[in-house]
C-alpha positions as CSV (number, residue, x, y, z in Angstrom):
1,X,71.2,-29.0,54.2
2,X,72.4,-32.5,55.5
3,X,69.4,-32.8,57.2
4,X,66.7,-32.2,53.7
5,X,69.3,-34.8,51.8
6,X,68.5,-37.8,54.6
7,X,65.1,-37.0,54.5
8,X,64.7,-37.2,50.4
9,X,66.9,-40.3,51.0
10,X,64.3,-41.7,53.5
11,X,61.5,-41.4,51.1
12,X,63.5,-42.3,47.6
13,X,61.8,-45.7,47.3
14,X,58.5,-43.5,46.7
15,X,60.2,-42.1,43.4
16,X,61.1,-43.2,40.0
17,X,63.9,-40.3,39.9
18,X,64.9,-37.0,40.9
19,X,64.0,-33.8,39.2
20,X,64.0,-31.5,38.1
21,X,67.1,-31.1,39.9
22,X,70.2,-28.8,38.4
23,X,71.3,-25.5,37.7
24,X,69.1,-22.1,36.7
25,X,72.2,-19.0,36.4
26,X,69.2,-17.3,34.3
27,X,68.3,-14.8,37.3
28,X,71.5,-15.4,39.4
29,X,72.5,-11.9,41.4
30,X,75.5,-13.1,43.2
31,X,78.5,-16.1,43.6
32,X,76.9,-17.3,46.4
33,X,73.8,-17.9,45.0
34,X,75.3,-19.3,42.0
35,X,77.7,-21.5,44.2
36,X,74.9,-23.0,46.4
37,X,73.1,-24.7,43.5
38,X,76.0,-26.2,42.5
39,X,76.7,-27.7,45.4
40,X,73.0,-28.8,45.6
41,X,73.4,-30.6,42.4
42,X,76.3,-31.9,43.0
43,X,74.7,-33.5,46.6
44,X,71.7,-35.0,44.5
45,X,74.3,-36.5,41.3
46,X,76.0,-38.0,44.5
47,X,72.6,-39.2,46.2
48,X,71.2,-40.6,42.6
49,X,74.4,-42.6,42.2
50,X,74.1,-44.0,45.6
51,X,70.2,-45.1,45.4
52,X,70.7,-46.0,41.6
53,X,67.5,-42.8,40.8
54,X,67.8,-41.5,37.8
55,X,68.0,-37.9,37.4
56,X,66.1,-35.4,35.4
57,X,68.4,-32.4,34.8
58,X,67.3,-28.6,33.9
59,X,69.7,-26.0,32.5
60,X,69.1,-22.7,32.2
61,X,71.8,-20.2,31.5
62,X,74.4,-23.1,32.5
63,X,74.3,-25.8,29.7
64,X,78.1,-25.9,29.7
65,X,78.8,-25.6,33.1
66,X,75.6,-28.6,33.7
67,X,77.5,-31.0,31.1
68,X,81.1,-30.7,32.7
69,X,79.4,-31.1,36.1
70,X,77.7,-34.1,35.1
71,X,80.5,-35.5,33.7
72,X,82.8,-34.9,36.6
73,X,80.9,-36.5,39.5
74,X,80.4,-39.6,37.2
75,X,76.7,-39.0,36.8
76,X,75.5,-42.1,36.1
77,X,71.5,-42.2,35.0
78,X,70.9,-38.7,33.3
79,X,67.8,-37.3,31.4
80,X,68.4,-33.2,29.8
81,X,64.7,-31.9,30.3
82,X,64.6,-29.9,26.9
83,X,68.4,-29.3,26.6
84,X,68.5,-27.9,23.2
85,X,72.5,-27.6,22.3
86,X,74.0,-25.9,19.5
87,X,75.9,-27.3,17.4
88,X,79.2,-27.7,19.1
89,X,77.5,-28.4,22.1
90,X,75.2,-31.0,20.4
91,X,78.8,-33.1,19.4
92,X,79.6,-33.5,23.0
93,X,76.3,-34.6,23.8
94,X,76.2,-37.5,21.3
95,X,79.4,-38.7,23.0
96,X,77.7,-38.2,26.2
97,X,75.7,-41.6,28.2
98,X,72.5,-39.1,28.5
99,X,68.8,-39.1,27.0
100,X,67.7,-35.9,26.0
101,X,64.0,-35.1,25.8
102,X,61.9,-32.8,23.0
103,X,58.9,-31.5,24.2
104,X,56.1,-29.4,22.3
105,X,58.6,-26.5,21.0
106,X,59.9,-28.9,18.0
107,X,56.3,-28.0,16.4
108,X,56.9,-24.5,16.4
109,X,60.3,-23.5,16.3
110,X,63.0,-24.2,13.8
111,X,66.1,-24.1,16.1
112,X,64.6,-26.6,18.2
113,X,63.6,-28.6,15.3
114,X,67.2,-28.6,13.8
115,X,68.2,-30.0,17.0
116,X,66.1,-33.0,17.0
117,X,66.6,-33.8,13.5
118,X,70.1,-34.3,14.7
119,X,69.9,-35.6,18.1
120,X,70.0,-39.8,17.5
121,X,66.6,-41.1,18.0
122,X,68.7,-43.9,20.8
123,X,69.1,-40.8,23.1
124,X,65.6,-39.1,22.8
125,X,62.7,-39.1,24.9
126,X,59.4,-37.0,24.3
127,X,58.0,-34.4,27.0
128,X,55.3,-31.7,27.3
129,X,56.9,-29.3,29.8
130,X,53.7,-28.8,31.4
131,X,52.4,-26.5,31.9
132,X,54.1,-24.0,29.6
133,X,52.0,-22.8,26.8
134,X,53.5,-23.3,22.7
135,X,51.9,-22.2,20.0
136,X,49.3,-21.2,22.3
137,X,48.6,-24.3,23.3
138,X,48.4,-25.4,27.0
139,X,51.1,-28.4,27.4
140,X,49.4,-31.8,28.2
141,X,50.3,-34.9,27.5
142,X,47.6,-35.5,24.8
143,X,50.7,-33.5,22.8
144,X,53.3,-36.0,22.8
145,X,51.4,-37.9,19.9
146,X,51.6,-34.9,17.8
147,X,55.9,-34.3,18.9
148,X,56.4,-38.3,17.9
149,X,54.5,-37.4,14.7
150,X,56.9,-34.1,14.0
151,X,59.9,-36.0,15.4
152,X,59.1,-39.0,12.7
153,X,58.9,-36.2,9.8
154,X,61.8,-34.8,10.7
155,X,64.3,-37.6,10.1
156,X,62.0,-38.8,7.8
157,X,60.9,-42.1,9.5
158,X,57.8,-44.4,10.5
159,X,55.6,-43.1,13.4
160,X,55.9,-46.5,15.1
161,X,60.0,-46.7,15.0
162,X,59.8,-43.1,17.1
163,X,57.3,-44.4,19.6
164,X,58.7,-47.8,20.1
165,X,62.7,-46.2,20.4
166,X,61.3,-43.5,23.1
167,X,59.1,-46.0,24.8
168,X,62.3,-48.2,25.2
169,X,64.7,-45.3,25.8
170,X,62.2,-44.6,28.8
171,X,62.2,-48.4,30.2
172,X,66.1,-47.9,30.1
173,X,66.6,-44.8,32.1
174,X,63.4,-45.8,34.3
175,X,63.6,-49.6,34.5
């Protein structure tokens, strides 16, 4: 409602962004439903534009349909919470003004790892997704040390160049 939007706008100085905020067709049982987050989304792409808040996007069952929404309300300041594209999909992303972050899956599964090997390190930040469980292992943030180390063996690079490009992709999207 109007009324929910003014108030999140009354207390954005308390935040650093919004989020997760986006669209989740996973369960979806009818067009309404399916209809009213997108206007929601659309309301809060509008509302981080205006108060210059980044936004940290989830997509479930609606990668495509997140992307060309993002892209037609001129989203501005965009982090994909573990938005893990195939290959076609991963093209249009690199084109895309987004940061994507990897979280705890790249240590356990090869599709995801694929992904980050190819995602440029200049659009990556590192996540837990707490409090989800991965190789049965709770999430916490004492992980993101081991993801930096997997993300560096991946492409093949230095520990410190993956910490010091996702600390300053962070400072960019959260400065």
């Amino acid at each position: 409602s109007n009324a929910l939007m003014q108030e999140i706008a009354l207390h954005a100085k308390e935040c650093i962004a919004f989020g997760e905020i986006g669209l989740d067709f996973k369960a979806l049982t009818t067009s309404e439903e399916k209809e009213l987050q997108v206007s929601i989304f659309k309301k809060f792409i509008a509302l981080g534009k205006e108060l210059k808040k980044p936004l940290i996007v989830h997509a479930r069952g609606s990668r495509g349909e997140v992307l060309r929404i993002l892209q037609e309300e001129k989203a501005e300041s965009v982090l994909l919470h573990s938005f893990i594209a195939k290959e076609k999909q991963l093209k249009q992303l690199l084109e895309l003004p987004f940061f994507i972050s990897v979280g705890a899956g790249v240590l356990n599964y090869e599709w995801i790892q694929s992904f980050a090997k190819e995602l440029l390190l200049e659009k990556m930040l590192l996540e837990t997704d707490s409090p989800l469980t991965f190789g049965g292992e709770q999430c916490t943030p004492a992980r993101i040390p081991k993801i930096a180390q997997k993300i560096a063996e991946l492409k093949g690079i230095g520990l410190k160049k993956v910490e010091e490009k996702t600390s300053e992709n962070f400072q960019k999207l959260f400065s």
